[in-house]
C-alpha positions in Angstrom: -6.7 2.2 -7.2 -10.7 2.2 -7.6 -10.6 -1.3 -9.9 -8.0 -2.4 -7.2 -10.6 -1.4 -4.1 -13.5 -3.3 -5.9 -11.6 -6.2 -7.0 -11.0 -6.6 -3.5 -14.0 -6.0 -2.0 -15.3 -8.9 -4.2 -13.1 -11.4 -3.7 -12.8 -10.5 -0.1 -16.4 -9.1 1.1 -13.9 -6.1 2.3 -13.2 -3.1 0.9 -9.0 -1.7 1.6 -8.9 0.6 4.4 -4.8 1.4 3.9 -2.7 2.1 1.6 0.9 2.2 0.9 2.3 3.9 -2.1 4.5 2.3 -4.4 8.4 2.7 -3.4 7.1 4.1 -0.9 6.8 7.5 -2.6 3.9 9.9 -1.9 3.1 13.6 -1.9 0.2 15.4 -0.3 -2.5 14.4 -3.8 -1.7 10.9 -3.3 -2.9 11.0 0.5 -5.9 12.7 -0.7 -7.0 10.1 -3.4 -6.1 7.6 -0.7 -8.5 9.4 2.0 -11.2 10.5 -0.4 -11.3 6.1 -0.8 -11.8 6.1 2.8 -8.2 4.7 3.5 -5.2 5.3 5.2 -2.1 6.2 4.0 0.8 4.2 5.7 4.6 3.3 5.1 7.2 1.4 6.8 10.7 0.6 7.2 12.3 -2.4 7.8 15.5 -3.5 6.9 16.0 -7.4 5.3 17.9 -9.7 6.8 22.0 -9.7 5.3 21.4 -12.8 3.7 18.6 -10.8 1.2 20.8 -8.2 1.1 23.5 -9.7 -0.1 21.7 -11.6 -2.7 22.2 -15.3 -0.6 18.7 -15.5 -0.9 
């Protein structure tokens, strides 16, 4: 996640400020490293439209 941050940061002039784990799976250690890198943990949940769903797309 720390090459990830700075890669940003270089190419944007920002640094990340949240985060959203991958599958959305996360424990209580994950939103540590995530706030010790001054972001945010965050999820969502949205559902795609049928036509993703059922593979139209």
């Amino acid at each position: 996640m720390i090459i990830f941050n700075e890669t940003v940061k270089n190419i944007t002039g920002h640094s990340p400020t949240l985060f959203r784990a991958p599958s959305g799976s996360y424990d209580n250690k994950t939103i540590s490293a995530a706030e010790e890198l001054g972001m945010m943990t965050i999820q969502w949940d949205a559902e795609p439209p049928a036509t993703v769903k059922n593979g139209c797309i």
